[in-house]
PDB file as gemmi writes it, atoms N, CA and C in Angstrom:
CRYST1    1.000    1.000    1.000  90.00  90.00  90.00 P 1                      
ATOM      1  N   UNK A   1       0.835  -1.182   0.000  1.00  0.00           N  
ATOM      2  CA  UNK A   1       0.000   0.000   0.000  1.00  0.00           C  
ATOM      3  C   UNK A   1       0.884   1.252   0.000  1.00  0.00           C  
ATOM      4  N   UNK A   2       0.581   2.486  -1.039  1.00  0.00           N  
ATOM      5  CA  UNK A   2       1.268   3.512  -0.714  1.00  0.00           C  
ATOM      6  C   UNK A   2       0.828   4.564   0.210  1.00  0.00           C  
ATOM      7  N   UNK A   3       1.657   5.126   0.396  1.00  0.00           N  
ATOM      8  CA  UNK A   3       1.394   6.810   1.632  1.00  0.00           C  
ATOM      9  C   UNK A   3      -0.063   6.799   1.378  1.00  0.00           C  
ATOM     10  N   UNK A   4      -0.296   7.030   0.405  1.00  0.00           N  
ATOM     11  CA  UNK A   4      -1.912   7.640   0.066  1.00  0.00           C  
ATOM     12  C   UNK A   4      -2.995   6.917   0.848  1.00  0.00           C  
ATOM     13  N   UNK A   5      -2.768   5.404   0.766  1.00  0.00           N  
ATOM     14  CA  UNK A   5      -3.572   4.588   0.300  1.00  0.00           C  
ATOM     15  C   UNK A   5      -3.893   4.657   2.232  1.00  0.00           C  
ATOM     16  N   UNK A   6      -2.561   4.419   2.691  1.00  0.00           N  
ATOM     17  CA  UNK A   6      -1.748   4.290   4.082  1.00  0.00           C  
ATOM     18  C   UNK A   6      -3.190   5.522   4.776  1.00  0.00           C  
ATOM     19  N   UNK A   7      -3.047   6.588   4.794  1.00  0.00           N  
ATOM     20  CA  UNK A   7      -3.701   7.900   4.961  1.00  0.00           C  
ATOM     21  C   UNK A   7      -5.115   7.606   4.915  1.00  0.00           C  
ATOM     22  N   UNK A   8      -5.590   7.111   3.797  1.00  0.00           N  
ATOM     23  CA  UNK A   8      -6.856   6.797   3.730  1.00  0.00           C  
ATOM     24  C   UNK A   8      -7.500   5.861   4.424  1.00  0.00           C  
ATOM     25  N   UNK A   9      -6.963   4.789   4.673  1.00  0.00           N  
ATOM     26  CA  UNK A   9      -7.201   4.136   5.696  1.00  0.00           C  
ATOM     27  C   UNK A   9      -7.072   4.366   7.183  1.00  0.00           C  
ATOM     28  N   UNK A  10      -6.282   5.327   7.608  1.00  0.00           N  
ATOM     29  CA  UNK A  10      -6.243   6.053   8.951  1.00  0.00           C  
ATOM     30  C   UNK A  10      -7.617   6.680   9.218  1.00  0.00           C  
ATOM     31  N   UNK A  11      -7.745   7.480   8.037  1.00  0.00           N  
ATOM     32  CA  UNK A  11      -8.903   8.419   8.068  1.00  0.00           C  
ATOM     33  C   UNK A  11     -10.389   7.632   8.537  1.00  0.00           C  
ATOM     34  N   UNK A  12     -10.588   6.620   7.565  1.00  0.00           N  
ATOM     35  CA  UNK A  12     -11.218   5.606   7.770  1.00  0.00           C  
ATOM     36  C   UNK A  12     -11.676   4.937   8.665  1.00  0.00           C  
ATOM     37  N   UNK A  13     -10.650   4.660   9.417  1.00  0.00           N  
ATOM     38  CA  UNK A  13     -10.459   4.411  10.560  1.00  0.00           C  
ATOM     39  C   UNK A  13     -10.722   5.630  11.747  1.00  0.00           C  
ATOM     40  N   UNK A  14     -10.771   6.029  11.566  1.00  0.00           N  
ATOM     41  CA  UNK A  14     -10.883   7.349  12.754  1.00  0.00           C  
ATOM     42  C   UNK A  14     -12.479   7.674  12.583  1.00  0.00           C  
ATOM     43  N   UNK A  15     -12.813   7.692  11.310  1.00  0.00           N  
ATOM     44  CA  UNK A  15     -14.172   8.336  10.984  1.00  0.00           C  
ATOM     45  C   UNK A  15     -15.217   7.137  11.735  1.00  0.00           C  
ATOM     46  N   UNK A  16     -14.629   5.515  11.476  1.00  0.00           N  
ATOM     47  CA  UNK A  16     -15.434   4.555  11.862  1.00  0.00           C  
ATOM     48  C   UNK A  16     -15.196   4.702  13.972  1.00  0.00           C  
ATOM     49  N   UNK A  17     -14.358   5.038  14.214  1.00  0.00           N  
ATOM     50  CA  UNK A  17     -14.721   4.875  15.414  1.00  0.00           C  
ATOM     51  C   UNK A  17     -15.633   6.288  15.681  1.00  0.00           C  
ATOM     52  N   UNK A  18     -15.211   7.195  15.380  1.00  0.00           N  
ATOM     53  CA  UNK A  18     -16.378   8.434  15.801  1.00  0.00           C  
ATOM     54  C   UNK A  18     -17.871   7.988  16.036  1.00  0.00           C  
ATOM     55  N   UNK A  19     -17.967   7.325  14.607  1.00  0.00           N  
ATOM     56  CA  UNK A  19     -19.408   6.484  14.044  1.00  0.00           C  
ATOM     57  C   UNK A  19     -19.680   5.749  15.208  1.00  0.00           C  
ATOM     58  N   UNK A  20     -18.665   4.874  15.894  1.00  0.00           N  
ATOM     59  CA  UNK A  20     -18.930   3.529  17.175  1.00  0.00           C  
ATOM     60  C   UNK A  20     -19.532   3.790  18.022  1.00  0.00           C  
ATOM     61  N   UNK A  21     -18.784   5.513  18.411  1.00  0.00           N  
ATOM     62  CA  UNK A  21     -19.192   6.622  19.766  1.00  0.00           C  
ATOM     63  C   UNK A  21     -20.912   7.318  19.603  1.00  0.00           C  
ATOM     64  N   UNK A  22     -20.640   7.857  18.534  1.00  0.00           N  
ATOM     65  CA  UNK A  22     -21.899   8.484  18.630  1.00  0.00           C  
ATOM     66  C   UNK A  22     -23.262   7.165  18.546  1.00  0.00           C  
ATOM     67  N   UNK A  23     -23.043   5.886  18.218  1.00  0.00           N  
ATOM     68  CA  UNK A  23     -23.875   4.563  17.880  1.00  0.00           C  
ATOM     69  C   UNK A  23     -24.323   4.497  19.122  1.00  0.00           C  
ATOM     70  N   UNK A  24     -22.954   4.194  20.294  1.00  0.00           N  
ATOM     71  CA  UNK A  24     -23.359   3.741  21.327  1.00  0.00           C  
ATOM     72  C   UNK A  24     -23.757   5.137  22.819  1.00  0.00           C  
ATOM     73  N   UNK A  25     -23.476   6.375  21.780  1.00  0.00           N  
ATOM     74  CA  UNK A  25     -23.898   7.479  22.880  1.00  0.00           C  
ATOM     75  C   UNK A  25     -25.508   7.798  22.748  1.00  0.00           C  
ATOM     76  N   UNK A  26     -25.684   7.842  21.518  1.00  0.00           N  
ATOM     77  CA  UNK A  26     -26.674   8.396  20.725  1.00  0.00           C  
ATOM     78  C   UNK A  26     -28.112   7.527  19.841  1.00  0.00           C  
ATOM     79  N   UNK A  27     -27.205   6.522  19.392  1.00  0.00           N  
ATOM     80  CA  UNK A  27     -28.101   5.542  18.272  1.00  0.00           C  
ATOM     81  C   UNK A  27     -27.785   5.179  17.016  1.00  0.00           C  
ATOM     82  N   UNK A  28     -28.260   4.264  16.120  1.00  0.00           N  
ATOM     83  CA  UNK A  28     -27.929   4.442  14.751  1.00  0.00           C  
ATOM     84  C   UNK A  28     -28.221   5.502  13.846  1.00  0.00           C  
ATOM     85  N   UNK A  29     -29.661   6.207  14.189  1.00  0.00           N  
ATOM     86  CA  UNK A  29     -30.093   7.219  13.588  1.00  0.00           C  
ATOM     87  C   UNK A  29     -29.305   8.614  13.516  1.00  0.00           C  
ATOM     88  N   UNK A  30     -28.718   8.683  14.769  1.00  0.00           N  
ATOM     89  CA  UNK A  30     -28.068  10.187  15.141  1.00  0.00           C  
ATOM     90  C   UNK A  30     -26.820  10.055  14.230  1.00  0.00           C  
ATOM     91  N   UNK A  31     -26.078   8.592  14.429  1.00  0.00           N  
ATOM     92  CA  UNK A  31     -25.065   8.534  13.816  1.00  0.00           C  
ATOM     93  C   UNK A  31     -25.007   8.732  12.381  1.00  0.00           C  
ATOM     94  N   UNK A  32     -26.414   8.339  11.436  1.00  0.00           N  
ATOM     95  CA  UNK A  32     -26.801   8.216  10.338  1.00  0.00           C  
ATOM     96  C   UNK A  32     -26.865   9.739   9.455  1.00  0.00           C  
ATOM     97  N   UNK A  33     -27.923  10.563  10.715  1.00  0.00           N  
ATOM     98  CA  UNK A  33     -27.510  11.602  10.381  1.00  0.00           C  
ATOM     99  C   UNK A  33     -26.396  12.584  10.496  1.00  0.00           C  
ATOM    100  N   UNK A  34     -26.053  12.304  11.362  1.00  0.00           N  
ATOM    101  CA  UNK A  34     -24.916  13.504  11.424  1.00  0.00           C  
ATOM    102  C   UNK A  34     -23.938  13.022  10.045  1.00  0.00           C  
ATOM    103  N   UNK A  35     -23.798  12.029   9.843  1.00  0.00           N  
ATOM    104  CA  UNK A  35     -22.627  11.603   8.612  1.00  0.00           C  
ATOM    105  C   UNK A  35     -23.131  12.082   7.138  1.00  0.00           C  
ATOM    106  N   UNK A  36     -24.370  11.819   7.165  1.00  0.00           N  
ATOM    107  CA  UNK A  36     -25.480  12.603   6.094  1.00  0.00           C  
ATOM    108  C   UNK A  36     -25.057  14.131   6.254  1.00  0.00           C  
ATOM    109  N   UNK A  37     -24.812  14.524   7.089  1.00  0.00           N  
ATOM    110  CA  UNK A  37     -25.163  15.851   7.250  1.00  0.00           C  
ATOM    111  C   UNK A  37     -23.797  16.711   6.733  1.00  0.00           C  
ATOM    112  N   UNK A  38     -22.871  15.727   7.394  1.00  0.00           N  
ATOM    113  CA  UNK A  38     -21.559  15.724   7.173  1.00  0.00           C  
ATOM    114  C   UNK A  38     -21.324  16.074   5.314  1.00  0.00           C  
ATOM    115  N   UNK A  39     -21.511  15.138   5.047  1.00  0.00           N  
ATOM    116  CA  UNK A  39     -21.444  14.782   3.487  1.00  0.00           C  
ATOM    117  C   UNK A  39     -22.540  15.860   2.841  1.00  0.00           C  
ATOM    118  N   UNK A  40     -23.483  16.301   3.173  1.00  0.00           N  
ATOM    119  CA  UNK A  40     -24.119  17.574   2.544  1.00  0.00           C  
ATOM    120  C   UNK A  40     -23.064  18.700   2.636  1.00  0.00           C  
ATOM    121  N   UNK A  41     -22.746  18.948   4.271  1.00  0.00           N  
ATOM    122  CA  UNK A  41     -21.987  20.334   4.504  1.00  0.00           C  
ATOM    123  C   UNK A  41     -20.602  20.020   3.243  1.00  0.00           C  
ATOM    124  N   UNK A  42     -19.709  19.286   2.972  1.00  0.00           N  
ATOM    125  CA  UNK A  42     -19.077  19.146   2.033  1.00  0.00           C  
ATOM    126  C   UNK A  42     -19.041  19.051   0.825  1.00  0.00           C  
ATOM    127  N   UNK A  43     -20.481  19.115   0.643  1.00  0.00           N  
ATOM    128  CA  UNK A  43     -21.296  19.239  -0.889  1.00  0.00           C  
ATOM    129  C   UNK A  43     -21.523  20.474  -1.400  1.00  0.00           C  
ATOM    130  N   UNK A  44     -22.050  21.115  -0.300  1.00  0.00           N  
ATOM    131  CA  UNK A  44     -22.582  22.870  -0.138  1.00  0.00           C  
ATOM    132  C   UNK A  44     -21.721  23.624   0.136  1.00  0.00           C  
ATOM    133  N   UNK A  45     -19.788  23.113   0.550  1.00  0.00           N  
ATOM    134  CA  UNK A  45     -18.796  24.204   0.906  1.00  0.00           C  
ATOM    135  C   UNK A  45     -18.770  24.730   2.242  1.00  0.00           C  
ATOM    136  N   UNK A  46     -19.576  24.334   3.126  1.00  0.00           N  
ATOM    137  CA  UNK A  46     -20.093  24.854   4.392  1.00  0.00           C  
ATOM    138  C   UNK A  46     -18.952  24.190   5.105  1.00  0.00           C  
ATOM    139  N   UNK A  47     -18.475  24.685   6.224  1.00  0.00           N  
ATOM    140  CA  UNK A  47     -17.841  24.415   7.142  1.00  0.00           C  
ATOM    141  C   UNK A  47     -17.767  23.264   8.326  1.00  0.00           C  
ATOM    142  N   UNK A  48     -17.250  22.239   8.573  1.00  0.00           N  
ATOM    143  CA  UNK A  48     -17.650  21.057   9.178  1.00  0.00           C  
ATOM    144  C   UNK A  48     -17.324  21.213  10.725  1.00  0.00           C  
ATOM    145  N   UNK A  49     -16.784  22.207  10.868  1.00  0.00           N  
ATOM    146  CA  UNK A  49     -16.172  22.522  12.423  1.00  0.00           C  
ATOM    147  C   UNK A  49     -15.913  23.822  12.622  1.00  0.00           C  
ATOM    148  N   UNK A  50     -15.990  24.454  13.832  1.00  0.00           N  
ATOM    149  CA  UNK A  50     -15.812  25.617  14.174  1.00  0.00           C  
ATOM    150  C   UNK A  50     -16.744  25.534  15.464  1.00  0.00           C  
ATOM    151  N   UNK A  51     -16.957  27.508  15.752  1.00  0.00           N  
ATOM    152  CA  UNK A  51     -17.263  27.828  17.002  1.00  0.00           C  
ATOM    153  C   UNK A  51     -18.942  27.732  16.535  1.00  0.00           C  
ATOM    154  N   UNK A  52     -19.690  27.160  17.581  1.00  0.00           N  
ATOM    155  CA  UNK A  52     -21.112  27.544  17.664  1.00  0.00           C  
ATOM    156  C   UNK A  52     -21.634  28.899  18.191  1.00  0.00           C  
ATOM    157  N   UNK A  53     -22.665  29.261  17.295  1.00  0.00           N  
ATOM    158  CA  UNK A  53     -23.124  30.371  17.638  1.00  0.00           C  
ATOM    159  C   UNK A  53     -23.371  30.521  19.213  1.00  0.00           C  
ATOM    160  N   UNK A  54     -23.201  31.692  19.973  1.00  0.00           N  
ATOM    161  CA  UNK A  54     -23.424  32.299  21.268  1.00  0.00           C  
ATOM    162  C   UNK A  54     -24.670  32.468  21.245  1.00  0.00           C  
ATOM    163  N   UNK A  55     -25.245  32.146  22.279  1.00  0.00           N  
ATOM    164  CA  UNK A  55     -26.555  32.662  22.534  1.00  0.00           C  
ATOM    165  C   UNK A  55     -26.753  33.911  23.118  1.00  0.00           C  
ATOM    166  N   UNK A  56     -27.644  34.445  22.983  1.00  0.00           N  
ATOM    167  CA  UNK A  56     -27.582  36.173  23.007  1.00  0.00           C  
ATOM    168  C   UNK A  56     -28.314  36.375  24.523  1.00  0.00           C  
ATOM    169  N   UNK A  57     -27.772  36.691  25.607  1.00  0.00           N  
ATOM    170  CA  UNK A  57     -28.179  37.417  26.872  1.00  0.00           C  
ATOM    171  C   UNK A  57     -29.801  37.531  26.836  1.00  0.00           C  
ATOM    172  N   UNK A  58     -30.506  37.093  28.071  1.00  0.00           N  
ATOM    173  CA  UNK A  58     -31.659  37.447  28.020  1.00  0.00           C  
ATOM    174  C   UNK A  58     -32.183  38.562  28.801  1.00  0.00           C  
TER     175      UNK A  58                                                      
END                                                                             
C-alpha cells in the first residue's frame, strides 16, 4: 500500500470509530444523520467545524 492509500485508511479508521461513539452514545439514527449531514456540509462548501453560535443574553 502507498502513503496515500496508508492515509486513507487512517482516516477511515478514525471516521469509523467516531461512528462507534456516537452509535453507542446516541443511536444508529443520530449517527446516520450527522454523517449525512456531514457529506451535505461538504457538498454545499459549508464548514464542518468551528465555534457555535453564542446565545444572546436574556
Amino acid at each position: 500500500m502507498n502513503e496515500e492509500d496508508q492515509s486513507k485508511d487512517r482516516f477511515f479508521e478514525r471516521v469509523g470509530e467516531v461512528a462507534e461513539e456516537m452509535i453507542a452514545a446516541h443511536g444508529k439514527e443520530f449517527a446516520m444523520g450527522t454523517l449525512i449531514l456531514a457529506a451535505r456540509f461538504i457538498v454545499e462548501g459549508k464548514p464542518l467545524a468551528g465555534r457555535r453560535p453564542e446565545s444572546k443574553p436574556s
